[in-house]
N, C-alpha and C positions, 0 to 999 in steps of 0.2 A: 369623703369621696375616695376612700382608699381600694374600695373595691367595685370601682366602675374599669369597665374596659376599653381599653386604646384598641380601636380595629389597625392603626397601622405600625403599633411598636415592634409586633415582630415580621415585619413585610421588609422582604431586601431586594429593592429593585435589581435588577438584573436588563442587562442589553440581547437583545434576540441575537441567535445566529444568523451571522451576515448567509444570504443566498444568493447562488450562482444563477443567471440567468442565460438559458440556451434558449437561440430562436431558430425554428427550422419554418419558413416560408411568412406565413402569417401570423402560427403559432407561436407560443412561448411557453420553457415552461421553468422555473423555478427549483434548484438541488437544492440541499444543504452539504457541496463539497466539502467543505472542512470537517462537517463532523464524520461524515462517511470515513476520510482521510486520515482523520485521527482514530477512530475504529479500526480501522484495517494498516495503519501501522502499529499498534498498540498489539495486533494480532500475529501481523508478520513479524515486529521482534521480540515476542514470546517463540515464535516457530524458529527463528535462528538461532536463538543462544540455543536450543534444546541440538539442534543442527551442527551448533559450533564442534569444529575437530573432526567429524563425521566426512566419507565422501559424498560427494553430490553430484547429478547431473542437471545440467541447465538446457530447456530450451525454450523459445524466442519464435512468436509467429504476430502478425500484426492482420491488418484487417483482410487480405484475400485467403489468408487461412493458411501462407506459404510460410515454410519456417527460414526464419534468417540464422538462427544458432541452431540443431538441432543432437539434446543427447552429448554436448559439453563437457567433460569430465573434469570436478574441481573438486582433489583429493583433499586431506586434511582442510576443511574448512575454517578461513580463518575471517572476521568481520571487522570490519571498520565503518567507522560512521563521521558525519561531516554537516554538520557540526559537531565540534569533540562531545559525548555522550560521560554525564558524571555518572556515576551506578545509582546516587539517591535519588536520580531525578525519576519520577514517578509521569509526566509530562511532556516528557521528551519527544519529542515528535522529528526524526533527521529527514533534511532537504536530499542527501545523497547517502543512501548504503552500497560498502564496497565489499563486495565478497571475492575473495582468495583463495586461489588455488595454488599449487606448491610449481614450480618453475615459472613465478609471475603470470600466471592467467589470472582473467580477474573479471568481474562483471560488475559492472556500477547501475546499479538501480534507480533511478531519480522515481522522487514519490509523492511529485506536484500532483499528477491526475491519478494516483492510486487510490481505487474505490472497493476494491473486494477481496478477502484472501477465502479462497475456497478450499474442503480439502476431501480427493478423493481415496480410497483405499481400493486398492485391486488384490490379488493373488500372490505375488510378491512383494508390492514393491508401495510404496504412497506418492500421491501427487499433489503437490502443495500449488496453486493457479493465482496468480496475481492480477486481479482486471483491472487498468487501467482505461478512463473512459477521455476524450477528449471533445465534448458536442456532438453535435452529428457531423453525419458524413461532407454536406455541403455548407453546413455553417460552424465550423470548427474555434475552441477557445484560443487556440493556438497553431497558427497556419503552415508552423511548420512541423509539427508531430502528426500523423496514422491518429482517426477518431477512434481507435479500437485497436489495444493489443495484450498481449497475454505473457507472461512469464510464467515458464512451468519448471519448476522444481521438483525432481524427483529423489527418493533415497529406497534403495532396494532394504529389504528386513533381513535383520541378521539370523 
């Protein structure tokens, strides 16, 4: 019987991705946040190191569309991450990136509800858009963050 086949010798069970559940009234509906979150940090820090030493402008607008930072200027770009970040780690996924600007300006990104890095090109300049999502507007995962905000990064071309 040396050549009969095992249907499960090469089967590797595997645990499903845990899903977030958002309810808005009667409805619900089911993310997969963590994978989105890890796509779109895996994307955002391929976009900074290329960033790193570069200037930048930062701005900041949350769900009524008003900016709270707008057009921020953070010359010689410098990053930090928190948890410390080894270089081999292929996995890496930081709970806070800190971006740096030269006379202590700084912007800290927390990237619990980060779901999208978008990227626009215009006539000068590129737009890098970070969407963070938090539920909906009236049943929120966390009651004290804005369901909707945006970070925009911009770098003019040399």
């Amino acid at each position: 019987m040396r050549n009969q086949l095992d249907l499960f010798s090469g089967v590797e069970m595997v645990e499903p991705e845990p899903m977030t559940e958002v309810r808005l009234g009667r409805h619900s509906a089911k993310i997969p946040l963590r994978k989105m979150r890890r796509e779109a940090c895996g994307r955002l820090l391929e976009i900074l190191t290329e960033l790193e030493g570069k200037a930048i402008w930062v701005g900041l607008y949350e769900t009524g569309g008003h900016f709270f930072v707008n057009n921020l200027k953070l010359p010689r770009l410098q990053l930090e991450y928190h948890p410390y970040r080894a270089n081999d780690d292929s996995n890496f996924i930081p709970s806070v990136i800190v971006l740096w600007g030269s006379r202590s300006a700084q912007v800290r990104i927390h990237t619990d509800y980060l779901v999208a890095v978008r990227e626009q090109e215009y006539q000068g300049y590129w737009l890098y858009l970070l969407d963070f999502r938090n539920g909906f507007y009236d049943s929120k995962l966390d009651q004290w963050h804005s369901h909707y905000a945006c970070l925009q990064l911009s770098i003019f071309k040399d």
